[in-house]
Each structure stands twice: as C-alpha cells, then as structure tokens.
C-alpha positions in Angstrom: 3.4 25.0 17.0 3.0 21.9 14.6 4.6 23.3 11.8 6.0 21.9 8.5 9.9 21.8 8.0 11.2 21.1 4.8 15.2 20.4 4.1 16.4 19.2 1.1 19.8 18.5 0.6 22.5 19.3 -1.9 22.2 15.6 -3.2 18.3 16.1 -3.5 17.3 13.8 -0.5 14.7 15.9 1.4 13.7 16.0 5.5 10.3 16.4 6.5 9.3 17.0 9.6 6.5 18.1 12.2 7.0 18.8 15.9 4.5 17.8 18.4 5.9 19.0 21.8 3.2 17.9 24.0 4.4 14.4 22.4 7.2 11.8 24.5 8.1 10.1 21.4 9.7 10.4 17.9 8.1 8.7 14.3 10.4 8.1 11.6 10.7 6.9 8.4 13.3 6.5 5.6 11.1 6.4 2.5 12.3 5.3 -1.2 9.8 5.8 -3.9 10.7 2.5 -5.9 9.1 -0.8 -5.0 8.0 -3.8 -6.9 6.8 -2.2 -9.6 9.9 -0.8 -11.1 11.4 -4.6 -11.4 11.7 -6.7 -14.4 9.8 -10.2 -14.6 13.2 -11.3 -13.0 13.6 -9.1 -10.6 10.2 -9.7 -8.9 10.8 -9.9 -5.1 14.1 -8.1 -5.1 12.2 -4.8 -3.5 10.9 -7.2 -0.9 14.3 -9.1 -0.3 15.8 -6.1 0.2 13.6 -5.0 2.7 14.7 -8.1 4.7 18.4 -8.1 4.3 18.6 -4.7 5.6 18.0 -5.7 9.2 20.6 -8.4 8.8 23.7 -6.2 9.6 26.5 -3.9 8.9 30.2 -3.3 9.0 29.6 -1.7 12.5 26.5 -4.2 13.6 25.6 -7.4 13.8 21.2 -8.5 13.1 21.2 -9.7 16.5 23.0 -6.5 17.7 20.5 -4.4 15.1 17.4 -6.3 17.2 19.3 -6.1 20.7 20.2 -2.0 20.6 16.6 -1.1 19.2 14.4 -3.5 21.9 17.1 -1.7 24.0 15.8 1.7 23.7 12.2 0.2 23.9 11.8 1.2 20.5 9.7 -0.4 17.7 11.1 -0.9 13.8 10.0 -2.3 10.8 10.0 -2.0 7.3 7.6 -2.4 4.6 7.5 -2.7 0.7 4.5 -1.6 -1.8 4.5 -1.5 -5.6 5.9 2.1 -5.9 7.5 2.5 -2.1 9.4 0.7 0.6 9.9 2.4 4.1 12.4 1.7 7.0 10.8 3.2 10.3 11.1 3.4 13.7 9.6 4.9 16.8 11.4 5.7 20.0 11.1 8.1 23.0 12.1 11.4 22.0 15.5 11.0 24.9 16.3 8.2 22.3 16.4 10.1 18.9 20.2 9.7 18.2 20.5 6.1 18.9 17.3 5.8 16.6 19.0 8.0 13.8 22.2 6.1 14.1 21.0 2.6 13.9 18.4 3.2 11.4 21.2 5.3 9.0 23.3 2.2 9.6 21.2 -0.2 8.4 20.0 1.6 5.7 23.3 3.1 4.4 26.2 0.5 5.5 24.0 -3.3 5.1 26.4 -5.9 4.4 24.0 -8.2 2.4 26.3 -11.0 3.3 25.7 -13.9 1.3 24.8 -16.8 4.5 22.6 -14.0 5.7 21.1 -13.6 2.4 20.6 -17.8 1.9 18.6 -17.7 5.8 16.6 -14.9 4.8 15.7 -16.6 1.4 14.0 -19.4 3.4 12.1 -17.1 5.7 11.0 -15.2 2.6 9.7 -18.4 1.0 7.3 -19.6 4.5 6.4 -15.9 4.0 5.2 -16.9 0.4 3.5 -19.9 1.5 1.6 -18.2 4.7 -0.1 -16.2 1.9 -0.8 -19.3 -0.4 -2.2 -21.0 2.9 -4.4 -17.8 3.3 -7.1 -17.5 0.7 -8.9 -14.2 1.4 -4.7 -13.0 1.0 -4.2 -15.3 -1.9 -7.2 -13.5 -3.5 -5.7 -9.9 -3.8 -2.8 -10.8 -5.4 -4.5 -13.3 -7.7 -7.0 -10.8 -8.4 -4.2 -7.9 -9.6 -2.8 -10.0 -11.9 -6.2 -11.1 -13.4 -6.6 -7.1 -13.9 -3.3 -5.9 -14.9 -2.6 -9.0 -16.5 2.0 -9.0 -17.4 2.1 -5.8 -16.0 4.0 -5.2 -13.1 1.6 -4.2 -11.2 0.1 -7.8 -11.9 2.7 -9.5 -10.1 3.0 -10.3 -6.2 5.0 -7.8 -4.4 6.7 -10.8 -2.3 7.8 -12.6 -6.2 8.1 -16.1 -7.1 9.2 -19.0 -5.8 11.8 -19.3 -8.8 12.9 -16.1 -8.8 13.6 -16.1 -4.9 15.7 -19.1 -5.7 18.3 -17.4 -7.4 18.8 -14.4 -6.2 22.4 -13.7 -4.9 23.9 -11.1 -2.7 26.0 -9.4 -6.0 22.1 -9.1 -7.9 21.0 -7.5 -4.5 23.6 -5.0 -4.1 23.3 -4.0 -7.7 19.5 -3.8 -7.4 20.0 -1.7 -4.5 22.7 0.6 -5.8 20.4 1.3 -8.7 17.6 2.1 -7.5 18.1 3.6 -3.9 19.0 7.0 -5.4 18.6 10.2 -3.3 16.2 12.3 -5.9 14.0 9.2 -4.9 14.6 9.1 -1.0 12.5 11.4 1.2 12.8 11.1 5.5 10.2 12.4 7.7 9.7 12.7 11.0 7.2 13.7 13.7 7.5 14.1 17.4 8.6 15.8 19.8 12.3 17.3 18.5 13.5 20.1 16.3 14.2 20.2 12.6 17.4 21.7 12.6 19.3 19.4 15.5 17.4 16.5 13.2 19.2 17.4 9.7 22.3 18.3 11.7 21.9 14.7 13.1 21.5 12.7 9.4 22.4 15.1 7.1 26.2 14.6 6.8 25.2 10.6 6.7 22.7 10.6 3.9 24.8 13.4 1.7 27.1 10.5 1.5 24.7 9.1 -1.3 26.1 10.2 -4.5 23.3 10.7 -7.2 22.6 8.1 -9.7 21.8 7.7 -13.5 18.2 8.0 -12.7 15.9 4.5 -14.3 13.0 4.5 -17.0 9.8 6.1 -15.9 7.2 4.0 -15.1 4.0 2.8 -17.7 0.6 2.9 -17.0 -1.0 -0.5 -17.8 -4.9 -0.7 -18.6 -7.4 -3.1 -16.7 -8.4 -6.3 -18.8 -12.0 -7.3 -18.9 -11.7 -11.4 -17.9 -12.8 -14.1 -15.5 -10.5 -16.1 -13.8 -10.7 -19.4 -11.5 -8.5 -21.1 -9.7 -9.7 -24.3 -8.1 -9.0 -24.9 -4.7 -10.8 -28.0 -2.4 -12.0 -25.1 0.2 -14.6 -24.4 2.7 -15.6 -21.4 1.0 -14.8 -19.5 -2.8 -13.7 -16.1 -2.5 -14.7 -13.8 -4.7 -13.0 -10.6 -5.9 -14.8 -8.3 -8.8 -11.9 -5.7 -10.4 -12.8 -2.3 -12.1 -10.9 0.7 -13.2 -10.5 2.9 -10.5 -8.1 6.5 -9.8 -4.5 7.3 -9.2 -3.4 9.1 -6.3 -3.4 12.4 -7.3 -6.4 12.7 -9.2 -8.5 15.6 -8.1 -11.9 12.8 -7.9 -9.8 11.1 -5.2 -12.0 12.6 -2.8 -15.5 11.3 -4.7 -13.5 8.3 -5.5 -12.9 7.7 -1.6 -16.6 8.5 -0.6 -17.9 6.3 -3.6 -16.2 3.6 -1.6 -17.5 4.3 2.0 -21.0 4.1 1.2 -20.3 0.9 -1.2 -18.4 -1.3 0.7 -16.6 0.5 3.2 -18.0 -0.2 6.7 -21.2 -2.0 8.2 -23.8 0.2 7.4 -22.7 0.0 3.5 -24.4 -1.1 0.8 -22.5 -4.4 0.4 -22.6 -5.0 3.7 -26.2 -4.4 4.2 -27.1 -6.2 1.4 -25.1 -9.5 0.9 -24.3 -10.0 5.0 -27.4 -8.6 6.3 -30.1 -9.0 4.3 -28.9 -12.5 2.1 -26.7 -13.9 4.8 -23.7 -14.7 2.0 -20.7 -13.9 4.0 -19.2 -13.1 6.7 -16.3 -10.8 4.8 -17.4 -8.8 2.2 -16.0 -5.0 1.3 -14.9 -3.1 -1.1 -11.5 -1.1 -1.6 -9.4 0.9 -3.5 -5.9 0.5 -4.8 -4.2 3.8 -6.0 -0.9 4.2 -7.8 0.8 7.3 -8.8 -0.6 6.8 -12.5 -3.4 4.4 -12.4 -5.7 2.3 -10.0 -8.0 -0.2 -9.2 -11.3 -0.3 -7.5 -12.3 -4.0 -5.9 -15.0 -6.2 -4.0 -14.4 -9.1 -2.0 -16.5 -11.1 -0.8 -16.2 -14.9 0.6 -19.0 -17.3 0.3 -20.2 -20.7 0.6 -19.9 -22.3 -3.0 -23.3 -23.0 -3.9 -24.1 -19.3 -3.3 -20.8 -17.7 -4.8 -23.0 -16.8 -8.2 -26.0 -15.5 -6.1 -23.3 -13.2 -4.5 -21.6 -12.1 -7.5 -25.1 -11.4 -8.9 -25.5 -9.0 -5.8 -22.1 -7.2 -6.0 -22.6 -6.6 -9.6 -26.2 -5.3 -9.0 -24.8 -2.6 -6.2 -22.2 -1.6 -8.6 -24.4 -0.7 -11.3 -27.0 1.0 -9.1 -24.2 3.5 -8.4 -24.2 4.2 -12.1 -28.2 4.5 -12.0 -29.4 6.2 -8.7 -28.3 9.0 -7.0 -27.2 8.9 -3.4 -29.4 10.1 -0.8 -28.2 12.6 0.9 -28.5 11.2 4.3 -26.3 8.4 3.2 -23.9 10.5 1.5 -23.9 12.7 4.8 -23.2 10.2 7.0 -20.2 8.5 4.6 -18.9 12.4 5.1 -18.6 12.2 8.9 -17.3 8.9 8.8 -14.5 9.4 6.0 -13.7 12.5 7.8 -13.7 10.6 11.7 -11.3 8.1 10.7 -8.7 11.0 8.9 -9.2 12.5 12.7 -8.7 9.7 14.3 -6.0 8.5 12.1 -4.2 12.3 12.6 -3.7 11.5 17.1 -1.1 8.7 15.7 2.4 9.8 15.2 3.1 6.8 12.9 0.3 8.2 10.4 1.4 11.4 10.9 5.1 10.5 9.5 3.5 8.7 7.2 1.9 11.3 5.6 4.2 13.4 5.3 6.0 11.6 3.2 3.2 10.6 1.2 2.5 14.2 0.7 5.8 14.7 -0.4 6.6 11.7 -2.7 2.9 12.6 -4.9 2.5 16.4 -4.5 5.8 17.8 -3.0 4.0 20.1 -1.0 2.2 19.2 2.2 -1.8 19.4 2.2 -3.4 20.5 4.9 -6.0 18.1 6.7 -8.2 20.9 6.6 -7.4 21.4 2.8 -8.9 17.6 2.3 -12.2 18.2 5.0 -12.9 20.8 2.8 -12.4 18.7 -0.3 -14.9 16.1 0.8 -17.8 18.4 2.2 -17.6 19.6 -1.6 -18.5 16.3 -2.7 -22.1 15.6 -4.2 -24.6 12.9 -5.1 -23.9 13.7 -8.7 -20.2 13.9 -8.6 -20.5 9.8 -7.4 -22.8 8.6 -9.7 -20.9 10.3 -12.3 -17.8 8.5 -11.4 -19.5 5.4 -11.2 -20.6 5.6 -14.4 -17.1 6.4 -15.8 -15.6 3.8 -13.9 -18.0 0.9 -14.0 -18.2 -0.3 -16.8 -18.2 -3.3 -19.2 -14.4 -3.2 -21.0 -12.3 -3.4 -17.8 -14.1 -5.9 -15.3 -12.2 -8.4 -13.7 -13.7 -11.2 -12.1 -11.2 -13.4 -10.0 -12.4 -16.7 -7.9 -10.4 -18.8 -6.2 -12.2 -22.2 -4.5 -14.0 -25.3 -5.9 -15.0 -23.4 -9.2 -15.3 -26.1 -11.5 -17.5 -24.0 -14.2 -16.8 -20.1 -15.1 -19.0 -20.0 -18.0 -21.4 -18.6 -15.5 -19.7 -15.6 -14.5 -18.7 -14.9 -17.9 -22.5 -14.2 -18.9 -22.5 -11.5 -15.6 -19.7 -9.6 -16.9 -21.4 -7.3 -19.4 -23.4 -5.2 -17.3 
C-alpha cells in the first residue's frame, strides 16, 4: 500500500514518491542538492537569496498573487537552504494537488528575479542577518563552524555577509541559478494521498524543460582545526560551544554516531544534562548535536552559562566527553537511548512533511530508499563498545574547537583544557 515510486526522467531529474491513502493531504518538495557550500567566498548568500527571490514572482504571477493562490487552497509553503541542499515545498489537501504542482513549478522554473524585487528582498535578508546577530545561542553555531572549518566553506554562514548581500544583482542571481540548478542535481518527492503516474504526468513535461548543464567541481572535504576562539560581547550570559570531528552522512557508524549523541547530550536524562543542569545548576540550555555532510561532519556541545562559571562548565563538558573515550556504557543507558532514538524516528515517520523529506534525503545520499525497519535494525545492532570506540576515534586532542561568545576577556584559560 505505501509503496516506493521512482521516475526518473530523460533529463536525469528523478520523482519520488509514497502514497498514503488513508491520508487527506499531499507533501511535496522540489529538492536541489547544491547549497551554500558549493559558493565562492563571493558568492556566500547567493543559495540563500535565491531561496527568497523565488517567491517574488513570475511571467505568469505576481508575489502577492504567489502568497494569495497558495493561502487560497489553505496550503502551507516554504523553502529552506542548508550547506549542500535547498528545498521548495508545499502541503495542500490532496483535491488541491494541481494548483500545488502548478504554482510551485512556476515559481521554481519561470522566477523573474526582477531587480526592485531583488533590492526589497536584500533588505529583508539583512534584518534576517541581524535577528541572528541579536540572538547569541544562534550566533554561536555559526561562529562556532567557522572556528572548526576555519576558510572552508563549510566555515561560513549559510545566510553570507553583510558585504556580499550588498552587491548582489539580479544578472549574478540568474547566473548563479542557471549554473547550479541542474537537473542531475534536482530530485522531487512526494507523499500523500495521490498516484505516481497522474503525479509525473502532472510535472514531468514542465521539469523536462530543464536542459542539462556542464555539471560544477566536486566538492572538498575540509579537516577540523584544533583552536579557541572568543568573541566579546557585554551579555547576560557566555555561550559556550566545544567542536570535534564527527561523521558524514553515509557512514555506516552513523547509527553509533547517532546513539553516541542521545546518551551525551541528547535529551534530559543525558549525561550533559544530568550533570551540568541538574547536578551543578550551570545552565539552563545545554546539549549536544551533530552536524553531518555528504563527506565530513562535526560533532558539538553547547552550553550557555553565567560568566563566572563558563570555565567550571567547559571543565564539565570536556570531562563527559572523555569519559566516553574511557568507560563503557551501561547497558541500561544504552538501552534506553535505543528506545528513545528509535520513538522519535516513529514518531517522526506519522508526519507527511518528514516523510517527503526523507525520501529525498534517501535519494540525494544513497539513491535507493532505506527502509525504517532497515535503520531499527541498524541501531538494536549497536554496542557499548562500538560507542566508546567511536569516542575514542573522534575525541581527541588535534581537532577540538572551542568557540565562546560573551564577556570573555581571557582565553588563555581554555587553551590549557584543550589537550585532553
């Protein structure tokens, strides 16, 4: 019943799809697998920009009449932009699927990027900028990556500078777009309640349109930098986050690499949790997370503190990280990370939105769809030693990356913590 369809057209850009009958509504997405990543140092931003201007009209529609047809059909769209993806979606009810296909095609194959729509959205795009600089526990993920990554693209804010937002122009747009939106890079999936066929009947002629393009140098892998950085800041508190090497997508230790981070730092009864909120009464935030890419990633800890105390805490988060290295988990704790790891992929699975989603994940890293029983299986398998073997390969004293941002005055301190 909830089978996988898979189209791929003559031009390479490939339909996914699942159909859930016992669904009223339709989940769909136009993925392209470039993103901020893939721009130069003068580029950065354009992936984002381009996000924007896409909703700001075509030959056939106007933004306001882009906005008007989609509230409309009571639908939801939106679009967002990652450092190897951005994704145009929309959700309707399924009676509404080809006024959804048609506006979102529209927008994504005939945008205008006019050049007065292109000098309002520069504004809005800049009090986006400063809503994150006005933000600190924000502010400290993106001031964290490039502490890591250091020049690398993956270093740099997916939203770009302030300069470079200054000058870009609706000819560097198009061209950026044209270059980059090509269709061996552009996967569509969908799931709902509809069927494949009338689906590709309904978008194929439209997105066969795309001619194929002269394809764009493959991405490099950067390596994580072993560095403190500060940035003062007259705040209430100083956020901390600690950066180590951590696992691409597709690695086969995702699965350790994901329970590794459930019983660190990944919900209330975790170690980080327990130990600097509970127990020391630090922080009100503090977690831990991953960041995967399709060749590399990072793992992190953030915590935010009260000034005096930000050492203490960074004392603490260094001390859990090493006792991974040291200890094996208990297997009551390692049990429980299980049901909870596998509880939120259940949970996560009822949504149609997550369900389109991965899909084209699934496509865009592995071209094949994996099962959700394929990754249950995957992380019962998981042991004690297979974590603090990880830990051990990934903690460690060559790439550690401590970022602070608040009234730091002295980072000598930190410095000394760092080989551990």
């Amino acid at each position: 019943m909830n089978e996988i369809r898979k189209t791929i057209l003559e031009n390479g850009i490939r339909i996914i799809s699942k159909k859930f009958p016992y669904f009223r509504s339709v989940s769909m997405g136009v993925w392209v697998n470039a993103g901020a990543r893939d721009e130069t140092p003068a580029e950065n931003g354009l992936s984002h920009f381009i996000e924007h201007m896409i909703f700001k009209g075509t030959q056939k529609r106007s933004a306001y009449q882009i906005a008007k047809e989609f509230d409309a059909i009571g639908g939801q769209s939106n679009a967002f932009t990652t450092m190897e993806n951005t994704c145009y979606y929309a959700k309707v009810m399924d009676t509404h699927l080809d006024t959804m296909t048609d506006i979102l095609l529209d927008i994504f194959l005939n945008s205008e990027f006019d050049a007065a729509e292109v000098e309002r959205e520069r504004t809005v795009i800049l009090q986006e900028v400063g809503m994150v600089d006005d933000t600190p526990d924000e502010l400290i993920h993106i001031l964290s990556g490039a502490t890591f990554w250091g020049d690398h693209p993956l270093g740099r804010s997916v939203l770009g500078t302030r300069e470079n937002l200054l000058q870009f122009n609706s000819d560097g747009i198009k061209e950026f777009f044209h270059r980059f939106y090509q269709p061996e890079r552009i996967v569509v999936s969908a799931a709902g309640n509809f069927d494949h066929d009338r689906f590709v009947d309904l978008i194929g002629p439209a997105l066969s349109s795309i001619k194929p393009g002269n394809g764009f140098p493959e991405r490099k892998a950067p390596v994580g930098r072993l560095c403190v950085e500060s940035f003062y800041r007259q705040l209430e508190q100083t956020h901390i986050c600690a950066g180590t090497r951590g696992l691409s997508i597709t690695d086969p230790k995702r699965f350790v690499f994901s329970l590794m981070n459930t019983i660190l730092g990944g919900n209330m009864s975790s170690r980080l949790f327990q130990e600097i909120r509970e127990r020391h009464g630090l922080a009100y935030s503090v977690y831990s997370f991953t960041s995967s890419h399709v060749d590399t990633g990072m793992f992190g800890v953030y915590a935010g503190v009260e000034p005096k105390r930000a050492l203490e805490a960074t004392v603490l988060i260094l001390k859990e990280l090493k006792l991974l290295k040291e200890e094996l988990i208990d297997q009551s704790e390692l049990a429980d990370a299980k049901e909870f790891t596998k509880g939120n992929l259940f949970l996560a699975s009822e949504s149609l939105d997550n369900q389109m989603v991965r899909l084209a994940q699934n496509e865009i890293h592995f071209e094949e769809f994996i099962p959700l029983e394929e990754v249950v299986e995957k992380i019962e398998a998981v042991t004690s030693e297979e974590i603090r073997d990880l830990a051990t390969e990934l903690f460690n004293s060559d790439q550690l990356a401590l970022t602070l941002l608040g009234p730091i005055t002295d980072k000598a301190p930190y410095q000394d913590l760092l080989v551990f």
